[in-house]
TIKE-15921 format. One line per 2 residues: their letters; for each residue z negated, x negated, y of N, C-alpha, C, CB. Coordinates in pm, whole numbers, plus 50000, padded with zeros to 5 digits. Glycine has a CB too. Layout:
% residues N
a> Z:X:Y:Z:X:Y:Z:X:Y:Z:X:Y; ...
//
This chain:
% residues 311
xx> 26774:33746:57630:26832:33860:57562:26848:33976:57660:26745:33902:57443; 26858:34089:57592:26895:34198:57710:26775:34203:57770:26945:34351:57668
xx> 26822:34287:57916:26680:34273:58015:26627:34424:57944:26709:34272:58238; 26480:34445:57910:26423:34508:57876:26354:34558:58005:26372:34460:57778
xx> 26356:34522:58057:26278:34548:58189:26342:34609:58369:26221:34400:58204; 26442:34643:58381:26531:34669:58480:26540:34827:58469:26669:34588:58463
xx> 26445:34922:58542:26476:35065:58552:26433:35117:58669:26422:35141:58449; 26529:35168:58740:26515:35210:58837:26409:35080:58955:26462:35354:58792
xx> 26494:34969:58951:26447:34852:59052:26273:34812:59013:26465:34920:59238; 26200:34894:58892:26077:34875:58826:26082:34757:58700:26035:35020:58772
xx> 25944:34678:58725:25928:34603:58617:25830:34663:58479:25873:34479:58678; 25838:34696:58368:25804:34777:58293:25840:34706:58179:25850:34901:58314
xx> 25801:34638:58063:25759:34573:57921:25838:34719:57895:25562:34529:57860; 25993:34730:57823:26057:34786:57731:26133:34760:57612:26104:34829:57777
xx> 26093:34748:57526:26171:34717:57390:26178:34797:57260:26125:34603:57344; 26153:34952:57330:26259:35074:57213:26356:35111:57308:26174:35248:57141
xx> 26495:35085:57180:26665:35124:57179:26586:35313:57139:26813:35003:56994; 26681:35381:57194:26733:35521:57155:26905:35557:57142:26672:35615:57270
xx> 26929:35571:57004:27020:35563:56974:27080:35714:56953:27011:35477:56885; 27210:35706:57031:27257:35834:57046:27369:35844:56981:27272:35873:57168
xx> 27451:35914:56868:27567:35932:56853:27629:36046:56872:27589:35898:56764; 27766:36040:56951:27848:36129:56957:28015:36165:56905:27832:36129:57058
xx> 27955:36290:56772:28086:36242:56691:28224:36356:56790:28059:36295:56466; 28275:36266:56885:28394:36329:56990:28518:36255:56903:28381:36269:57193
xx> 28628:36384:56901:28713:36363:56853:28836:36398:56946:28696:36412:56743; 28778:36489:57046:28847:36599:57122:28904:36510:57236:28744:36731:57175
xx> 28900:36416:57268:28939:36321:57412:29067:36249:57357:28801:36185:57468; 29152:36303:57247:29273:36185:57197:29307:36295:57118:29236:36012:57109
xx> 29445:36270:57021:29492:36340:56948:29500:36291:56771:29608:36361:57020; 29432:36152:56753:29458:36106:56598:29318:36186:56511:29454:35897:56582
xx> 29314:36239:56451:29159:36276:56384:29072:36144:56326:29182:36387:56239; 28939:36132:56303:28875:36046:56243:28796:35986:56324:28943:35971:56182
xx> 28798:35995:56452:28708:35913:56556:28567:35991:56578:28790:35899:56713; 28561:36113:56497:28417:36148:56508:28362:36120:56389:28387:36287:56544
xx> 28374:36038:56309:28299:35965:56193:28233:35867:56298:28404:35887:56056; 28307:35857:56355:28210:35667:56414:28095:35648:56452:28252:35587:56544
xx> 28003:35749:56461:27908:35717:56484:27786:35714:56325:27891:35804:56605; 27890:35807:56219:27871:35767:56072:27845:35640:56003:27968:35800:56019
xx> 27984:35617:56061:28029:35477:56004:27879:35352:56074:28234:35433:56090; 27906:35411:56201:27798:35287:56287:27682:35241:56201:27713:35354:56436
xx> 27636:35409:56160:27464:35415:56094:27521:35343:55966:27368:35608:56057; 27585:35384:55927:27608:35337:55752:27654:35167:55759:27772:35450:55660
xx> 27693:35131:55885:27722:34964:55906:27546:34878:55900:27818:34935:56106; 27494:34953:55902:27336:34935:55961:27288:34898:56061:27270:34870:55912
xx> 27338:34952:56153:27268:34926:56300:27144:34948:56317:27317:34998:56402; 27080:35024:56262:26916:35066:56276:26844:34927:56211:26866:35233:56169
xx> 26895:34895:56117:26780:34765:56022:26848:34637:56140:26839:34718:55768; 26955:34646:56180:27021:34514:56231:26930:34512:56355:27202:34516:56263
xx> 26898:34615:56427:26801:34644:56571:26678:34607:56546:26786:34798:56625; 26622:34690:56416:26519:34658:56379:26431:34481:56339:26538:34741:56291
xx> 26548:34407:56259:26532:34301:56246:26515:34223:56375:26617:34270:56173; 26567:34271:56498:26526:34184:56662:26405:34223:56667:26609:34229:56822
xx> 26325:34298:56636:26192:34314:56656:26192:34454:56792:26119:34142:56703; 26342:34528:56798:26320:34668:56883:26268:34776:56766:26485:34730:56968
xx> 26215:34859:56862:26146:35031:56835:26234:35065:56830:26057:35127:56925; 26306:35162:56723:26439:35193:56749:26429:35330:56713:26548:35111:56675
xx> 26451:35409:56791:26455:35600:56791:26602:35637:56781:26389:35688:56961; 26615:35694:56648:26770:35720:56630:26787:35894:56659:26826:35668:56448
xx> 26828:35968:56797:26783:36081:56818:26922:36179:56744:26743:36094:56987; 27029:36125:56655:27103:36154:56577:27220:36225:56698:27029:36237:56458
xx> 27290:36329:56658:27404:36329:56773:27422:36463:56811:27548:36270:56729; 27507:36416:56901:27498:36554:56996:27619:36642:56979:27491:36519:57161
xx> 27604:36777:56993:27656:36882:56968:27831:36878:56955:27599:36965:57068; 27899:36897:56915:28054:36903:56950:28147:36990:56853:28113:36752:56947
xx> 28186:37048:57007:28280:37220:56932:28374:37111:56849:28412:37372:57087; 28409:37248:56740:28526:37172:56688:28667:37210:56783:28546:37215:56518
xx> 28747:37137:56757:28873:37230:56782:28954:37371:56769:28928:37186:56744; 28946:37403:56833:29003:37537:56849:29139:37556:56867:28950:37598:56948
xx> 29184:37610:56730:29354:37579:56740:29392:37718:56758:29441:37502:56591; 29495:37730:56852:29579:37839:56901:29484:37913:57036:29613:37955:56758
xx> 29406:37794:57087:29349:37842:57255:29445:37714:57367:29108:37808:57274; 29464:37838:57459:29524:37751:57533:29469:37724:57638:29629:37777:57555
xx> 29389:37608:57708:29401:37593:57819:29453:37618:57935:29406:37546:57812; 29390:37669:58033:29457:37675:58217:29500:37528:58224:29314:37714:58377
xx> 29444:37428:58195:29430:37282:58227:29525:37221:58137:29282:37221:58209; 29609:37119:58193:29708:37031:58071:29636:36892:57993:29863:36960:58161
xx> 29504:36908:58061:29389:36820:57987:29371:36892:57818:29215:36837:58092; 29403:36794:57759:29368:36884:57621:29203:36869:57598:29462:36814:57464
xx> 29156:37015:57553:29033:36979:57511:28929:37007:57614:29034:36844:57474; 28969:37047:57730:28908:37011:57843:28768:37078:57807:28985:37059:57979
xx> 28755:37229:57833:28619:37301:57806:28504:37235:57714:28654:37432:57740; 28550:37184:57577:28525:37126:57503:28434:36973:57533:28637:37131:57452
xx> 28532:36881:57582:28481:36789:57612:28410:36797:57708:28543:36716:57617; 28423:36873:57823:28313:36885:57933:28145:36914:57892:28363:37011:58024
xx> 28151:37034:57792:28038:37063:57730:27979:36945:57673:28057:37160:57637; 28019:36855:57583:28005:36747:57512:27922:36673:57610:28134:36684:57463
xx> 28012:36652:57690:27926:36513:57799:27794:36583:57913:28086:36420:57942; 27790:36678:57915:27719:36726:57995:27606:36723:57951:27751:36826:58031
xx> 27581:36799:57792:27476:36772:57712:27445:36629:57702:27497:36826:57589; 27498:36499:57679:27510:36383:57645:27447:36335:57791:27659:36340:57593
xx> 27502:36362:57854:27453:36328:58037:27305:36382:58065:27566:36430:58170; 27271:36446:57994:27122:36508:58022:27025:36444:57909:27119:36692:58009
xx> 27070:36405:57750:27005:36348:57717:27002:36173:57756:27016:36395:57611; 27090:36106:57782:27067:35949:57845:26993:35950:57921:27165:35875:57908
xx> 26977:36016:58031:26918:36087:58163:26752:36043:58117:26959:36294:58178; 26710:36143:58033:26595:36161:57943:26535:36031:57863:26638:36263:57841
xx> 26623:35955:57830:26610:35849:57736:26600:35733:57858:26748:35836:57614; 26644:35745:57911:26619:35594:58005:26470:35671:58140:26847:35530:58127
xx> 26459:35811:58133:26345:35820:58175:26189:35801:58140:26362:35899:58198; 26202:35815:58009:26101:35816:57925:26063:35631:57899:26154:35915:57783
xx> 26199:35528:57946:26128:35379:57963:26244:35357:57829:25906:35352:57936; 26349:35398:57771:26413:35355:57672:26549:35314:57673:26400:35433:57597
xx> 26599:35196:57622:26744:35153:57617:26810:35251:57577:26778:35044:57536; 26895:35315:57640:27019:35367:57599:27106:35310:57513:27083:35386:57690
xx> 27175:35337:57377:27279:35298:57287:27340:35394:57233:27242:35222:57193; 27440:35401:57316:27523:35538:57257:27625:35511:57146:27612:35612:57378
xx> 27655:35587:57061:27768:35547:56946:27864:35646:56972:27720:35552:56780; 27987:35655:56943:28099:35727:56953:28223:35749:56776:28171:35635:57092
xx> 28337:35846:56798:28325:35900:56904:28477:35803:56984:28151:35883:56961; 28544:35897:57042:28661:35860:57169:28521:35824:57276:28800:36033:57237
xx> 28660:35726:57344:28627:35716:57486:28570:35806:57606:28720:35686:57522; 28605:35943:57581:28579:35999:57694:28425:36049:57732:28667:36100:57694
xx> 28380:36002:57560:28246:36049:57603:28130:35914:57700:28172:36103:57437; 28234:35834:57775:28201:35723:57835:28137:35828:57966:28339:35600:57860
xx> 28228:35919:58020:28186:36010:58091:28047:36086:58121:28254:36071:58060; 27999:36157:58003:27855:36187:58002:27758:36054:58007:27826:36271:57870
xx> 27821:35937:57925:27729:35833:57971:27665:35777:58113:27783:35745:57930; 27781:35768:58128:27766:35701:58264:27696:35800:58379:27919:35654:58316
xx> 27741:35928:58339:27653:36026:58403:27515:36044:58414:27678:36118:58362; 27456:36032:58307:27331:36001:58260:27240:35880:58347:27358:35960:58115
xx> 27334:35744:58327:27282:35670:58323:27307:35654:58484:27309:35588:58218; 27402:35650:58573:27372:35641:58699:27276:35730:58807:27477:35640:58732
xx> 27196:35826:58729:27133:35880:58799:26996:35774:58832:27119:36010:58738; 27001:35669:58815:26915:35609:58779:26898:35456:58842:26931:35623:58654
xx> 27020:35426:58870:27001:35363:59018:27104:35385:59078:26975:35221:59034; 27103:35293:59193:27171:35282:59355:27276:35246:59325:27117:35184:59470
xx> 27300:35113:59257:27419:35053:59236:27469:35023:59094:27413:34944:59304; 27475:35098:59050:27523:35080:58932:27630:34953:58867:27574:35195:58924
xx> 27670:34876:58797:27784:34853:58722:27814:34893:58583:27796:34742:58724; 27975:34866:58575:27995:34899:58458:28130:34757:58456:28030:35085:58435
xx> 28082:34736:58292:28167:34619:58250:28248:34716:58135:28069:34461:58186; 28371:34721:58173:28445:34806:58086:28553:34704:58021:28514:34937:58169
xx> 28486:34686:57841:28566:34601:57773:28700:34675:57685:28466:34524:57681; 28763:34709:57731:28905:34775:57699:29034:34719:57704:28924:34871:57773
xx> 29094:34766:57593:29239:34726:57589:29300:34792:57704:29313:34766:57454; 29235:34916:57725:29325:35020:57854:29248:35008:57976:29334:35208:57822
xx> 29239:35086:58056:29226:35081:58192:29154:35184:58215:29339:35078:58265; 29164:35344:58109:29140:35423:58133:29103:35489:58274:29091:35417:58063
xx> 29175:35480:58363:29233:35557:58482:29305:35597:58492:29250:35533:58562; 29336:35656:58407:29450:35764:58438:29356:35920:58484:29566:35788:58268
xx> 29443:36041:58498:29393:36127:58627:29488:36279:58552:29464:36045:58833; 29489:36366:58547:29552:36511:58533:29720:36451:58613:29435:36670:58646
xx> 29752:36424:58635:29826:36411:58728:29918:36238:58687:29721:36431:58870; 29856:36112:58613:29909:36036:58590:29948:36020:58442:29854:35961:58645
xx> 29817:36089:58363:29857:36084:58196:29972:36114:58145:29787:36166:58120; 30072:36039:58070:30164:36065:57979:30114:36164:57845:30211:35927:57938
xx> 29964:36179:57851:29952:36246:57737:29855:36374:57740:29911:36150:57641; 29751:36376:57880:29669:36464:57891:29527:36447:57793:29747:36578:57871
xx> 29554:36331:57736:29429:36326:57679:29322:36236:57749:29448:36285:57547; 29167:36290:57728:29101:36252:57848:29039:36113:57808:28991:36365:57898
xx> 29052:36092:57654:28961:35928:57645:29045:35820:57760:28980:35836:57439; 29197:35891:57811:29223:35785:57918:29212:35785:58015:29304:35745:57932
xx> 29084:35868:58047:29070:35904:58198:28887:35882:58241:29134:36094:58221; 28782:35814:58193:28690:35876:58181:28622:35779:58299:28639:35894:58034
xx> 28705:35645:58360:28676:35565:58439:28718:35617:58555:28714:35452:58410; 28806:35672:58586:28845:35723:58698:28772:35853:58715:28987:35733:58700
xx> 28733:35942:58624:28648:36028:58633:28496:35995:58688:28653:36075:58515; 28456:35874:58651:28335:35848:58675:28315:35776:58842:28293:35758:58550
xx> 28468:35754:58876:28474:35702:59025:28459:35836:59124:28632:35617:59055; 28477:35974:59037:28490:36084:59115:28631:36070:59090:28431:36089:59264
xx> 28734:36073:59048:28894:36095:59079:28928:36146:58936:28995:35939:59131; 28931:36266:58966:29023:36396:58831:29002:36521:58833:28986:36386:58671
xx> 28953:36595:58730:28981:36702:58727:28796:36798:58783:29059:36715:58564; 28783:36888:58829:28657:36841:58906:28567:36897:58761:28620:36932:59095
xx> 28601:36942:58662:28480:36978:58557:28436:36824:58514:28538:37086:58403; 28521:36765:58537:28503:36654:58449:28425:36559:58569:28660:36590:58376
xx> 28459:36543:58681:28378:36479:58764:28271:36512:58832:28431:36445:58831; 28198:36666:58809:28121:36704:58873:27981:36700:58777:28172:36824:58929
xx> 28075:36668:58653:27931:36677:58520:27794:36590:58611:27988:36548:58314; 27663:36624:58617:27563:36595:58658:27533:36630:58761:27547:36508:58651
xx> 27640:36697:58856:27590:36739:58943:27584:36669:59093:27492:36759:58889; 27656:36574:59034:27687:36452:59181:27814:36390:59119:27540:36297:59218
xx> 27879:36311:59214:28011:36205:59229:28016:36090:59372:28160:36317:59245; 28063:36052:59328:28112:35915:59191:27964:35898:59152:28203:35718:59257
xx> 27943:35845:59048:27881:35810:58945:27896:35635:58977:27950:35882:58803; 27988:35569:59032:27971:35407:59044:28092:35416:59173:28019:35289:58867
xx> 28123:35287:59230:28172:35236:59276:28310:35165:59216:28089:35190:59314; 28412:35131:59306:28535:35028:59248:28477:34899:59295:28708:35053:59317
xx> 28400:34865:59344:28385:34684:59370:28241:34692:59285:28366:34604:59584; 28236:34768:59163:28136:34744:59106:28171:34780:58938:28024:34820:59180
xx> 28266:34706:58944:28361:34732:58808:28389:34633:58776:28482:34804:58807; 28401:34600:58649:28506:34478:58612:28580:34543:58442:28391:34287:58591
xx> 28681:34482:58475:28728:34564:58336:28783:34385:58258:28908:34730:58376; 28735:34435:58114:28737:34294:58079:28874:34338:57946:28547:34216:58018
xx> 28990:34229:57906:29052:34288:57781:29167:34326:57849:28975:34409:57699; 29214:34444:57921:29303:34505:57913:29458:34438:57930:29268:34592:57990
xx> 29525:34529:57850:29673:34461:57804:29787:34572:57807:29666:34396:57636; 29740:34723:57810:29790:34794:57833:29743:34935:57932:29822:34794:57732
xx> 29858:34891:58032:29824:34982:58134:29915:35039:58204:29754:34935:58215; 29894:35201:58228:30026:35299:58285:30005:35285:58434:30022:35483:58236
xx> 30118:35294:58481:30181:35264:58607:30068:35333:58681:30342:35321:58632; 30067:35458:58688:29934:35548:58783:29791:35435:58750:29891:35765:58692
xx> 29750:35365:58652:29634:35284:58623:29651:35183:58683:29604:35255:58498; 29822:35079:58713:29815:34979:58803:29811:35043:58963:29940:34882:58772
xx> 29888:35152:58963:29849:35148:59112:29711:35188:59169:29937:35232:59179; 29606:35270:59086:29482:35270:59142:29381:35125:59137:29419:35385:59072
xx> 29405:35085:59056:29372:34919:59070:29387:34864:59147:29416:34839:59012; 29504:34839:59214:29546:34794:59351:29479:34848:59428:29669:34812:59391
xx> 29512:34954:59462:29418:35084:59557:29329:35043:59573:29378:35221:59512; 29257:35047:59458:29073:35025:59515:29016:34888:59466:28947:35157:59435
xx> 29093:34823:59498:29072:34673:59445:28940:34654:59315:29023:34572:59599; 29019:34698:59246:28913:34680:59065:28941:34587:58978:28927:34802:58949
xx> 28834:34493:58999:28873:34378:58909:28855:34338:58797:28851:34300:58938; 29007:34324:58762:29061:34306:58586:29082:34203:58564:29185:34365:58529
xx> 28988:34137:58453:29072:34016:58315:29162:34070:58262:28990:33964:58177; 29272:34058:58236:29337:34103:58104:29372:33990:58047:29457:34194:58112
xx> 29433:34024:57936:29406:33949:57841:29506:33792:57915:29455:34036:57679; 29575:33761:58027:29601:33668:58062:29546:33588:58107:29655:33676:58099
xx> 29417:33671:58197:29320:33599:58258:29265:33496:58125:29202:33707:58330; 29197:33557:58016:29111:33555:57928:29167:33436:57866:29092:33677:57851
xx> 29313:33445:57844:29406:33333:57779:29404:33215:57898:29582:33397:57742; 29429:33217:57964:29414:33082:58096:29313:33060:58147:29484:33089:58220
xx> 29200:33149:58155:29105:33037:58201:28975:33039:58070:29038:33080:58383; 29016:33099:57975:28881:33077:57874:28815:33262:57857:28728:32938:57980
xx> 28753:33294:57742:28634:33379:57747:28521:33343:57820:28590:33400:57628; 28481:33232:57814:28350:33167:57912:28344:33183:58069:28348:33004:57897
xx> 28488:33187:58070:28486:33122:58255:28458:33291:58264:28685:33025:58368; 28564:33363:58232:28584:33527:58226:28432:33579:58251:28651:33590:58057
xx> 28351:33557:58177:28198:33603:58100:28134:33538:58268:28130:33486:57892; 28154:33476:58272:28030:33350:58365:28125:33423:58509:28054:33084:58323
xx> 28236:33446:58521:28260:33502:58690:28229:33662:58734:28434:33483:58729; 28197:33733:58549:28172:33861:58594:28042:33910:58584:28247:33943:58534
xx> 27983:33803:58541:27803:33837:58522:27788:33716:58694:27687:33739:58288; 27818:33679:58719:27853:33640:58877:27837:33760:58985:28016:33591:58887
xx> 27981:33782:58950:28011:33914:59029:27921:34041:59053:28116:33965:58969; 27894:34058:58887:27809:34170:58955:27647:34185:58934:27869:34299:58906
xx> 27584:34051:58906:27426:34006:58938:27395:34041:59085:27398:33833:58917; 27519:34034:59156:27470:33991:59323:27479:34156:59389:27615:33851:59426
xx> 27546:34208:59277:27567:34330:59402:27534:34487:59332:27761:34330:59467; 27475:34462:59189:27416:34584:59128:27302:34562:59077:27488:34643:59033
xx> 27198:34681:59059:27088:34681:58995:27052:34752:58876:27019:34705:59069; 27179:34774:58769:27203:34801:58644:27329:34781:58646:27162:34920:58596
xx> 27378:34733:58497:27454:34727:58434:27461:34811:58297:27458:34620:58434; 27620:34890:58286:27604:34965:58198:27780:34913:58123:27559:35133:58261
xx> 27771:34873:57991:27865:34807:57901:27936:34857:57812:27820:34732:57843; 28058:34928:57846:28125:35058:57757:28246:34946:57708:28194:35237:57867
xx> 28202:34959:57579:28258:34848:57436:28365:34967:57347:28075:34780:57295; 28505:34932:57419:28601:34966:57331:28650:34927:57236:28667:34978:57363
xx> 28631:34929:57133:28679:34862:56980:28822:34799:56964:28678:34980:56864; 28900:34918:57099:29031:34859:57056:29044:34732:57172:29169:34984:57060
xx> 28952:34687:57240:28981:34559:57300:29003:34466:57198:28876:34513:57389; 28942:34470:57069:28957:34377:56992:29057:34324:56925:28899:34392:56934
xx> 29179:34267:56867:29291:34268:56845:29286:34321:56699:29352:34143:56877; 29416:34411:56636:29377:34506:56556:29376:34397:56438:29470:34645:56549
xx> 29389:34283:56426:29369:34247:56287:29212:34210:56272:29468:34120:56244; 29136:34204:56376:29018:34215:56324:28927:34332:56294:28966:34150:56386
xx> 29000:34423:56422:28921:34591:56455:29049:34681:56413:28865:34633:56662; 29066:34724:56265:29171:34814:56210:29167:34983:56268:29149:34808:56042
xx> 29032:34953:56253:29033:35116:56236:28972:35186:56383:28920:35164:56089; 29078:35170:56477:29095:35247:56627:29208:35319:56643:29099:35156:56746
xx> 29202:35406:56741:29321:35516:56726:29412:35443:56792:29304:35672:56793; 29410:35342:56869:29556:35306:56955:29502:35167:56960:29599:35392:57130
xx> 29567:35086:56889:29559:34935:56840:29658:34910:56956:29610:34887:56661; 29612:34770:57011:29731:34672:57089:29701:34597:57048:29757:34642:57225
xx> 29884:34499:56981:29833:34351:56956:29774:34251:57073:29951:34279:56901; 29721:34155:57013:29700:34061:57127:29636:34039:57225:29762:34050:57172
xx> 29475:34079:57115:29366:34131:57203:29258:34023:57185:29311:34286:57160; 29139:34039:57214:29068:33958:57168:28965:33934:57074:29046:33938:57230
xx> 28976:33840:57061:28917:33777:56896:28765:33838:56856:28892:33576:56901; 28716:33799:56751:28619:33872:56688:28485:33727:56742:28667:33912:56485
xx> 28599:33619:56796:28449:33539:56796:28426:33535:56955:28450:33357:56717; 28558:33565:57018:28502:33576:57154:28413:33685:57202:28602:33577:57236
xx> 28470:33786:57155:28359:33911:57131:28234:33869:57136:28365:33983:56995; 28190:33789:57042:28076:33734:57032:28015:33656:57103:28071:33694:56956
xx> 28096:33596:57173:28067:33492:57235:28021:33580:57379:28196:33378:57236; 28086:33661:57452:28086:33761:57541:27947:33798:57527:28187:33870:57519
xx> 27909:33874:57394:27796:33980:57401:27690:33840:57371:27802:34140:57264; 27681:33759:57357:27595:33643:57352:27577:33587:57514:27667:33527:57246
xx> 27688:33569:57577:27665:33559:57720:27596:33686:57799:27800:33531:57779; 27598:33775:57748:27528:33912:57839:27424:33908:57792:27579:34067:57831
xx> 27403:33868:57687:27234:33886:57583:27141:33834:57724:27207:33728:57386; 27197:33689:57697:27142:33566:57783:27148:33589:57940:27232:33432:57750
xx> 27221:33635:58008:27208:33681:58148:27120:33765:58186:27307:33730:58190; 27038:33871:58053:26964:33996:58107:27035:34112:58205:26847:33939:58186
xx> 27189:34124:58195:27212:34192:58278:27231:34329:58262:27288:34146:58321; 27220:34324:58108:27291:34460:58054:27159:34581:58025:27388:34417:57884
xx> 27161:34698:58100:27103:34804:58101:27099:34916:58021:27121:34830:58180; 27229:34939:57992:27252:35067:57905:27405:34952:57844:27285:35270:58017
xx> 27468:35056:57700:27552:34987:57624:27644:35179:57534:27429:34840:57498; 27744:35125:57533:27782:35245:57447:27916:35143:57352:27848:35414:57567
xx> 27900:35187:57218:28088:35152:57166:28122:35269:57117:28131:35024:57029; 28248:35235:57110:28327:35365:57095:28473:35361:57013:28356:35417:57243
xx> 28539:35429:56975:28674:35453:56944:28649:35358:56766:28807:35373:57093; 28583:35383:56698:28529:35354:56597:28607:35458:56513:28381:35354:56606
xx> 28692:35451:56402:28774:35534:56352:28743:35497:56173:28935:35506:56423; 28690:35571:56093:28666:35506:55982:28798:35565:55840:28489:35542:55954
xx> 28869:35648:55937:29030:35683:55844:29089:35578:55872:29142:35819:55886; 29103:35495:55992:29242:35382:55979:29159:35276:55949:29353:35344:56129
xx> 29015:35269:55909:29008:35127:55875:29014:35101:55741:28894:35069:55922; 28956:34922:55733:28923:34906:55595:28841:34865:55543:28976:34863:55544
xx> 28783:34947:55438:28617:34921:55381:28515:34919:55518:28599:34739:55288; 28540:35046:55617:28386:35035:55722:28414:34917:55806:28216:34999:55629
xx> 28505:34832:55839:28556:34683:55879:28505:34680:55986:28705:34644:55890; 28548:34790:56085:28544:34774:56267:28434:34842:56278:28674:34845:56375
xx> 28361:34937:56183:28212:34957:56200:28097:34846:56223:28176:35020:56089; 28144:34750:56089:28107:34672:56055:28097:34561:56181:28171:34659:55949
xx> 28208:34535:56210:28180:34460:56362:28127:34504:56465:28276:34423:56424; 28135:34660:56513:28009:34699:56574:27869:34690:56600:28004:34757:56557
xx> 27872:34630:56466:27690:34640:56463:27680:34535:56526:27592:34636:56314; 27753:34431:56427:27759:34236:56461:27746:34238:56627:27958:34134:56406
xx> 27855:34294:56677:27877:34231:56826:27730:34283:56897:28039:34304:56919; 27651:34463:56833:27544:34454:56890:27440:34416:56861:27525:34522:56920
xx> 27387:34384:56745:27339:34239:56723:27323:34120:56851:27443:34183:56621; 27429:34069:56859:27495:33957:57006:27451:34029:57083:27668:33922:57050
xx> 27476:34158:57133:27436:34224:57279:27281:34215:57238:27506:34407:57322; 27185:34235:57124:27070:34248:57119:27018:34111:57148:27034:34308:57005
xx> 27057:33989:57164:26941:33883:57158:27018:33792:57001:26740:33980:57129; 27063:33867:56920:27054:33788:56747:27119:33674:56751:27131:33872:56610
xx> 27082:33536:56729:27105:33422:56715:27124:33333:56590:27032:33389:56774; 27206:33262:56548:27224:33162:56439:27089:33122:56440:27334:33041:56460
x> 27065:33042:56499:26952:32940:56505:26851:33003:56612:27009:32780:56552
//
């Protein structure tokens, strides 16, 4: 199951989750993505954790301005002040939570608050990874976004590349490496996102890989990849990797994503590797879904990331 034991290159008996939600709405433009960390609790993630036999500290969520309509930004980042505050606070409590000997589980909430995560959580070792399961790429930059909104930027932010409020949150940069990435899912990606890919050679499944050689092979070459060359793993679970007829309720659905059992099958292969350190999902929207649906699979898939087995 997950490695309970991997902090800061120490062996240490850990099995309390601290569960963080952050209701961010401000990193995109559809409303409803700051329920999700509502929706999460009300899916029952606390009894579903609890039933693995974790300590589970639900430290409830962190602060977030509302929107402020008729301020304008210096910055064509919408939201910017806003979301910076958000993750900074968020970056100091993970920080705290994985110091004190505790799994990080963040709930969301947009993407961008992937940012304070990862902030948090790389202070904490050398080599970090991150397995980023997304339909997008989220690298985009001030400078490549078609839209200025930052849930599509929060990977490239965390490489050090954007706007510097946003990359300086914690107080250091980069936050990880590009040969210590794998992005699993993605199917849609803007031109500025393929060419930094190239650039810094960051390696992507998308969903063709996933279709030709299997979810398994996918799962088994990137818990490969990065067993050998990091000493945490940190697992930012985008909802909309999932294809929208199973995961309705995300702000930017792409068809032709992946399935609800490979999902499973995925967070069942990471259970079993011990590789996974910290975990966040996100883009959890409980206006476009139906009946709590993609909440509802949230829990399930972390469940799978927890260890939970048929038999």
């Amino acid at each position: 199951m997950i490695d309970n034991k991997r902090v800061r290159g120490k062996t240490s008996v850990k099995t309390r989750l601290s569960i963080l939600g952050v209701p961010m709405d401000l990193g995109q433009m559809r409303r409803g993505v700051d329920m999700g960390p509502s929706a999460i609790r009300y899916a029952g993630v606390i009894s579903r954790l609890e039933n693995l036999h974790f300590e589970v500290e639900d430290l409830g969520d962190i602060p977030v301005r509302k929107r402020e309509k008729n301020v304008e930004n210096i910055s064509s980042l919408r939201n910017l002040d806003s979301v910076v505050l958000a993750n900074i606070s968020l970056a100091k409590v993970v920080d705290e939570v994985i110091g004190k000997g505790n799994f990080p589980l963040v709930i969301g909430g947009d993407h961008s608050i992937a940012i304070g995560t990862i902030a948090g959580v790389a202070r904490h070792y050398n080599q970090l990874g991150v397995i980023w399961y997304d339909a997008h790429g989220d690298l985009n930059t001030q400078e490549t976004s078609p839209s200025g909104n930052i849930h599509g930027m929060p990977l490239a932010v965390s490489l050090g590349i954007g706007h510097p409020s946003l990359t300086n949150i914690g107080g250091y940069k980069p936050k990880i490496r590009p040969e210590n990435i794998v992005i699993i899912g993605a199917r849609d990606l803007d031109q500025g996102e393929k060419e930094l890919i190239k650039e810094k050679n960051i390696k992507v499944y998308t969903m063709h890989e996933i279709d030709r050689l299997s979810m398994t092979k996918v799962i088994e070459e990137a818990i490969i990849y990065l067993k050998g060359r990091t000493d945490g793993v940190h697992l930012s679970f985008d909802l909309d990797c999932l294809d929208p007829h199973d995961a309705p309720g995300v702000g930017t659905p792409v068809l032709g994503g992946v399935s609800y059992r490979e999902s499973h099958l995925a967070m069942e292969m990471f259970a079993e590797s011990g590789l996974i350190t910290s975990v966040e999902f996100v883009e959890v929207n409980p206006i476009l879904d139906e009946r709590n649906k993609t909440a509802e699979i949230a829990v399930a898939l972390a469940g799978s990331l927890f260890g939970e087995k048929l038999l």
